[in-house]
N, C-alpha and C positions, 0 to 999 in steps of 0.2 A: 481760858477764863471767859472768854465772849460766849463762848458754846452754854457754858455752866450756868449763865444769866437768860439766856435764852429760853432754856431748857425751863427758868424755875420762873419766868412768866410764865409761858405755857401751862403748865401743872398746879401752878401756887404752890410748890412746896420743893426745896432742894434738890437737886440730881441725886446725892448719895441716897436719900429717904427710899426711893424706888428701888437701888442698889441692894441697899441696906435690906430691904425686906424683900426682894430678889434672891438674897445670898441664905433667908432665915429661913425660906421656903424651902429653896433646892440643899441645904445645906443642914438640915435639920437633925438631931443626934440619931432621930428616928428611922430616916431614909440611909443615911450613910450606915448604919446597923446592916438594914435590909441591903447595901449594895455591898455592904465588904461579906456578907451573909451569902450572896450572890457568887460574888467571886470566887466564895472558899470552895462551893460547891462544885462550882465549874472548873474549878483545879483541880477539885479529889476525884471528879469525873475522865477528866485526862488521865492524871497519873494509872487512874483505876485501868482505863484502854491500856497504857503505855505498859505496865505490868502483866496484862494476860496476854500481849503480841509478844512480850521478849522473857515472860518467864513461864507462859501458862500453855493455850494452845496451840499446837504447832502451824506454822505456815500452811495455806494450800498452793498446791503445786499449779502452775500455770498454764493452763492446756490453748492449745495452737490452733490444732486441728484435729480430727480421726478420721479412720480412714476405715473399710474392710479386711479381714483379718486375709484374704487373699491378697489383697494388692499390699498391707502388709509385708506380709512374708517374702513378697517380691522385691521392695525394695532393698529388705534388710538382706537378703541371700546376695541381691547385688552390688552393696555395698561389703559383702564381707567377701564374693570375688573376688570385687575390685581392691582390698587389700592385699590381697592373695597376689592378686598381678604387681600392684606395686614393690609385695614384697621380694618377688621374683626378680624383680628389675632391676631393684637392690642389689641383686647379687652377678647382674653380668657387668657391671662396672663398680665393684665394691670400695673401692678405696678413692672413686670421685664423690664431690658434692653434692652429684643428682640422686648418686645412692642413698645418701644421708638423707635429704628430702623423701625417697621414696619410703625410705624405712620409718620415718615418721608420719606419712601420709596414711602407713598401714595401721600403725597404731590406734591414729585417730580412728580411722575408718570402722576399725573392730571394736575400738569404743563406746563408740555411739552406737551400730548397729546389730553387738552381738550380744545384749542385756533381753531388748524384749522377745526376739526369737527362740531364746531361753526357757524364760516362762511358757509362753507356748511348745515347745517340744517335750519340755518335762511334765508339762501341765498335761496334755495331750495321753502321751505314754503312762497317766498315773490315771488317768479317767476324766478329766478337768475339761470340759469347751469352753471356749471363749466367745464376746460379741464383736468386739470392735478393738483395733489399737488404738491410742493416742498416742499425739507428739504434744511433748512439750517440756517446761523447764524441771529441773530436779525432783522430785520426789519428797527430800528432805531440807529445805532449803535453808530452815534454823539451824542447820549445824553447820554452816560456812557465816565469815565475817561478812559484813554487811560491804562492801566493794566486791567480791569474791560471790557471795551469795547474790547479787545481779546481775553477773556473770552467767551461773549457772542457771538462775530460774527463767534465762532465756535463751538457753541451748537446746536444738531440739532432739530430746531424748523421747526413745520410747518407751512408752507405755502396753499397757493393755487391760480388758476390760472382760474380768470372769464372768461365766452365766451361773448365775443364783443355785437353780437348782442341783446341777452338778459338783459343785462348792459343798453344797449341803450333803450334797451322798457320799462326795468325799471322804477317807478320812482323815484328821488331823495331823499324819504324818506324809500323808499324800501332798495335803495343802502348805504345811511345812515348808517340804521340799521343792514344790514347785515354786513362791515364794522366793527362798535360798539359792534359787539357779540364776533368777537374774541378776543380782548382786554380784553375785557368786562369778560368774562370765564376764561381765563388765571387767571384775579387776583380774581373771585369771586366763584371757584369751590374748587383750594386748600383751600382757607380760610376754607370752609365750612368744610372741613375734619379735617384740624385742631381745629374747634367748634368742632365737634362731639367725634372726642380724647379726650376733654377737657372735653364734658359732661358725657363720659365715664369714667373720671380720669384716663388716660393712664400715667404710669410715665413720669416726666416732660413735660406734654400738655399743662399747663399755661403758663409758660415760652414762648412755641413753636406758641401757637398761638397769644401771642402777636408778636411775628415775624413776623409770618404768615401776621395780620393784617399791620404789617406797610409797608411789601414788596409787598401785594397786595393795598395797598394805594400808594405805589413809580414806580410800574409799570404803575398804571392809571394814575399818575405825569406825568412820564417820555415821554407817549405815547401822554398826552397831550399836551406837549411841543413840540414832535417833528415834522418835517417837512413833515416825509415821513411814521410817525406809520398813523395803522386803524386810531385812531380820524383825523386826516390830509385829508384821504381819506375822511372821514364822512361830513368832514366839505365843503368841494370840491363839495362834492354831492348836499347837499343841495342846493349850490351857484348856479347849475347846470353848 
């Protein structure tokens, strides 16, 4: 109360009077219009982003690095050795734990590095050049749940990077197929290794290549569902 007496010597006129016509200013039917007016806007703005990320344009893919399409190919040939040897290793101690590691070292390994060497040998063999590879995360990356798809758009897969012209003289079932091979390789090379564990009876290879088969049947799923994997491409081509 001492404050409120104070206040209304100073002024000559009551504390709330200022309040009052403080709150008639900022508070007017006028302004509150123009700010819930605001709001609606800038919420249908949101939703509007939030609807073409998860229902309209696809993801881009997240690229790492590139590399030249020679020092490419070097890695991937020694990465898919190096399955090679691990899968071998598998088998002179098949029924220990280090074999089971080995045979899923292999797997990985042809995973990741037998997709874009792919494209380029089919590409190559159909008339296709390429410029450069990249590495980086998934390709399609809206077709995995969102824990799972941050997973994969930071694994580094490869890529690769056609030259325009030759594309263009291509034809449509050339670009197709080239296309179709990396996908294609991805899910049909680990399988293979995983059979071959299993025919060697590597400890737990049953088990593993039933895995193997169902996540290389979820990747030809995935990739054919999406907008922007190889079959997307493939199917574009043919349409010309």
């Amino acid at each position: 109360m001492a404050v409120i007496f104070e206040d209304r010597g100073r002024t000559g006129r009551p504390p709330f009077h200022s309040e009052t016509s403080c709150r008639s200013r900022h508070n007017s039917p006028g302004r509150i219009r123009r700010t819930a007016t605001g709001w609606m806007k800038s919420a249908a703005h949101l939703m509007s982003i939030s609807a073409k990320t998860d229902l309209g344009s696809p993801l881009e893919r997240k690229i790492f690095a590139r590399m030249s399409i020679v020092t490419g190919n070097v890695l991937q040939v020694a990465g898919i050795l190096g399955a090679c040897v691990s899968l071998i290793a598998a088998r002179t101690s098949a029924r220990s734990g280090l074999a089971a590691a080995s045979m899923v070292a292999a797997w990985i390994l042809l995973y990741f590095f037998a997709h874009g060497i792919a494209h380029w040998v089919v590409g190559r063999l159909l008339g296709i050049r390429f410029r450069f590879y990249t590495v980086g995360g998934t390709g399609n990356p809206e077709e995995y749940p969102p824990g799972v798809r941050w997973l994969f758009e930071h694994l580094p897969f490869f890529g690769v990077q056609t030259e325009k012209a030759s594309m263009e003289s291509a034809s449509g079932a050339a670009r197709a197929i080239m296309w179709s091979a990396g996908v294609s390789s991805s899910a049909i090379v680990p399988t293979l290794s995983a059979l071959v564990a299993w025919r060697w009876r590597v400890l737990g290879s049953g088990l593993f290549f039933v895995f193997a088969v169902v996540w290389g049947l979820a990747t030809l799923a995935s990739n054919w569902t999406s907008r922007s994997g190889d079959f997307a491409k493939a199917r574009r081509s043919l349409r010309g």
